[in-house]
LUMVEXMAR-14853 format. One record per residue (C-alpha): residue number from 1; x, y, z; residue in one letter. Coordinates in steps of 0.02 Angstrom, whole numbers, plus 50000, padded with zeros to 5 digits. Example, Ala and Ser with C-alpha at 12.3 -4.5 7.8 and 13.67 -1.06 7.14 Angstrom:
2
+-----+-------+-------+-------+------+
| pos |    c1 |    c2 |    c3 | code |
+-----+-------+-------+-------+------+
|   1 | 50615 | 49775 | 50390 |    a |
|   2 | 50684 | 49947 | 50357 |    s |
+-----+-------+-------+-------+------+
REM end
This chain:
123
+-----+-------+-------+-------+------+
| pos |    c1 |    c2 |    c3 | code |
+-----+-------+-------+-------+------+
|   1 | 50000 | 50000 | 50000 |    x |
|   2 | 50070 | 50179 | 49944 |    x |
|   3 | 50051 | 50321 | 50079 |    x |
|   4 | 50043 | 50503 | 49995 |    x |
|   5 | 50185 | 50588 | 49991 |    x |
|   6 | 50112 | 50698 | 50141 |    x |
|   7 | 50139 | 50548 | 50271 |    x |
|   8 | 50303 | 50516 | 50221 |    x |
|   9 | 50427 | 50634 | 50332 |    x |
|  10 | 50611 | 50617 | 50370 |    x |
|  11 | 50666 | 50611 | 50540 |    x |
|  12 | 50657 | 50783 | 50653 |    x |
|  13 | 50795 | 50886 | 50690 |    x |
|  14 | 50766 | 50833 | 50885 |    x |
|  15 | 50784 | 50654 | 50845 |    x |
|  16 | 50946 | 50686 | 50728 |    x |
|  17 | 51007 | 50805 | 50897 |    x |
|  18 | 50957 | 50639 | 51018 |    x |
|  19 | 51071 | 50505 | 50888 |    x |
|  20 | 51230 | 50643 | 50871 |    x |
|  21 | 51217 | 50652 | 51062 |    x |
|  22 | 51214 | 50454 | 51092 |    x |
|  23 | 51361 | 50429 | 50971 |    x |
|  24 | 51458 | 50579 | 51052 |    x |
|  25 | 51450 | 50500 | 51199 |    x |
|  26 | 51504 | 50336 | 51135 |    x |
|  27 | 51642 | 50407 | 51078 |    x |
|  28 | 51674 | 50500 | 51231 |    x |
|  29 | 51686 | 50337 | 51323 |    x |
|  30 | 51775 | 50255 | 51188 |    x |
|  31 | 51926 | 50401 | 51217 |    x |
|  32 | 51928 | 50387 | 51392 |    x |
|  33 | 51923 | 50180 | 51399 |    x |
|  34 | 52013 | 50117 | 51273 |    x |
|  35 | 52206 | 50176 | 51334 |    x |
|  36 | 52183 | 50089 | 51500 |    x |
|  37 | 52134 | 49926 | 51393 |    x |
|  38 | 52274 | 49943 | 51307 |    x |
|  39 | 52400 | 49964 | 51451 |    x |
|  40 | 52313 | 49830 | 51509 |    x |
|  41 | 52334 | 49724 | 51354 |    x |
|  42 | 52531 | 49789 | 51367 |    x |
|  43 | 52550 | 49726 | 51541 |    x |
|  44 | 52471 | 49566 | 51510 |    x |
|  45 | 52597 | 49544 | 51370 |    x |
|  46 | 52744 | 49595 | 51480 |    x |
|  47 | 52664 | 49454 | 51630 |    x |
|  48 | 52657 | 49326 | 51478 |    x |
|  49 | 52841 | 49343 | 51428 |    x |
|  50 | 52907 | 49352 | 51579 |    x |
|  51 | 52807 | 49160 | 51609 |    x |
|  52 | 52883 | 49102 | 51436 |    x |
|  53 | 53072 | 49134 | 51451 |    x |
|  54 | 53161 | 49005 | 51532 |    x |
|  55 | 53277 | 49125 | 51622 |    x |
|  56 | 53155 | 49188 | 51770 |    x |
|  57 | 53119 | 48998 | 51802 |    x |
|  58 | 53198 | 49013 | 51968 |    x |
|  59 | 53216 | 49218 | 51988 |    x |
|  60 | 53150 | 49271 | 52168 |    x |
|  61 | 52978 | 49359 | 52187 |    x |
|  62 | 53068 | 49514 | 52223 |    x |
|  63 | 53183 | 49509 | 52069 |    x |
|  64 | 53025 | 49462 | 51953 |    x |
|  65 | 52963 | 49624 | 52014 |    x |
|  66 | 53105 | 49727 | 51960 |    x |
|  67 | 53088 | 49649 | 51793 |    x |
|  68 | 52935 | 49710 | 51785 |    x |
|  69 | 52912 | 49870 | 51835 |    x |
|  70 | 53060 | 49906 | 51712 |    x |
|  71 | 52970 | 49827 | 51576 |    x |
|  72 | 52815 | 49932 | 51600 |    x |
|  73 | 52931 | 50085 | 51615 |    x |
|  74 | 52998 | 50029 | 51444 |    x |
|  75 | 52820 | 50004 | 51360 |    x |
|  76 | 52786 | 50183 | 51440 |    x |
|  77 | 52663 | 50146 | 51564 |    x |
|  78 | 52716 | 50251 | 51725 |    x |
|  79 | 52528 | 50278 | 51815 |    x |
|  80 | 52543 | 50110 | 51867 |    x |
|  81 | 52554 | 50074 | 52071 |    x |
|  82 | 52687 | 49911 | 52104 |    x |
|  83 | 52561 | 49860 | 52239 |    x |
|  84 | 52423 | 49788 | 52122 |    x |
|  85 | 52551 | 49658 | 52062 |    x |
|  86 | 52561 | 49508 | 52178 |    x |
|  87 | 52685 | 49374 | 52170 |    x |
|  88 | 52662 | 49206 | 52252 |    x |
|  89 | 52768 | 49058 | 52270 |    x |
|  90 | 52701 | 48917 | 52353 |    x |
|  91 | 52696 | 48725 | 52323 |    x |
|  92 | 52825 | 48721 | 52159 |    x |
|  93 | 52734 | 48842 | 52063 |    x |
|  94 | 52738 | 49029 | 52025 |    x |
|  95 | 52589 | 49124 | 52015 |    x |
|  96 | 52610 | 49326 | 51957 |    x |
|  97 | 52431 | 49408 | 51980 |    x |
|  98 | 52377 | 49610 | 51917 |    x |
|  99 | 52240 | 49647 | 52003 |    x |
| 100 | 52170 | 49828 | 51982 |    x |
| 101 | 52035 | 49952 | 51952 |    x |
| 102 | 52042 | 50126 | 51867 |    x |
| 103 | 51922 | 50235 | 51895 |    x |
| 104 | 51914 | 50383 | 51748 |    x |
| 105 | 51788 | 50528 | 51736 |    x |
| 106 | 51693 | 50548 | 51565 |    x |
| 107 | 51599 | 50684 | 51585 |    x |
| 108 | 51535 | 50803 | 51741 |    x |
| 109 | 51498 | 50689 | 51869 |    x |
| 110 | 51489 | 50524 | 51767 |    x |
| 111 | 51656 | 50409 | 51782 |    x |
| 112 | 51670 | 50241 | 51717 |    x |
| 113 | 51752 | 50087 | 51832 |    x |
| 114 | 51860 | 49958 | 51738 |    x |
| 115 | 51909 | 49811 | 51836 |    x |
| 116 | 52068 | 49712 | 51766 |    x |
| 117 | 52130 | 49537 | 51821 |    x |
| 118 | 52258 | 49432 | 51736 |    x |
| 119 | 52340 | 49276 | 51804 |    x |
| 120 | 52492 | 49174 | 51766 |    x |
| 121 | 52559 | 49024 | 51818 |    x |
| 122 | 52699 | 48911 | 51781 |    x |
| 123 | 52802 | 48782 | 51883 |    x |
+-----+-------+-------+-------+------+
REM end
């Protein structure tokens, strides 16, 4: 069925204002999230080969630590407190855990909370 051409409208300018706004904000959270992720991403990298050469096998939990905080320093990542890395040693195997949350503001009163965890093991 064929409406007349007098039903047949295109979208408001309050409704084009309402989609620019969503996407804006989007975006927005997009600028504000996505470096942590990929500091994130960097450090889980760094934990991973740190696991995978045979060198740090036997290295002590402090030592491991030293490694890396300088490899974070390297990959330019300097906001990051040493206390949200915990190293544990127990029965044969080494575990190397980043826990953490970062909290960033988007916009006014409105932050965003990202929770990170990574965990590696090896014997």
């Amino acid at each position: 069925m064929q409406y007349p051409n007098k039903y047949q409208k295109g979208m408001s300018i309050t409704g084009w204002i309402t989609i620019i706004a969503v996407v804006l904000f989007l975006i927005l959270l997009g600028v504000r999230m996505v470096p942590s992720y990929m500091e994130f991403y960097s450090m889980s990298k760094i934990l991973e080969s740190i696991k995978d050469d045979p060198q740090y096998r036997r290295t002590a939990p402090k030592q491991l630590r030293k490694i890396f905080d300088r490899r974070i320093n390297i990959n330019s990542i300097y906001d990051f407190d040493p206390k949200y890395l915990k190293i544990d040693r127990s029965k044969g195997q080494t575990s190397m855990i980043l826990d953490y949350s970062i909290k960033k503001p988007v916009i006014g009163n409105v932050s965003v909370v990202m929770d990170f965890h990574k965990e590696v093991d090896w014997k």
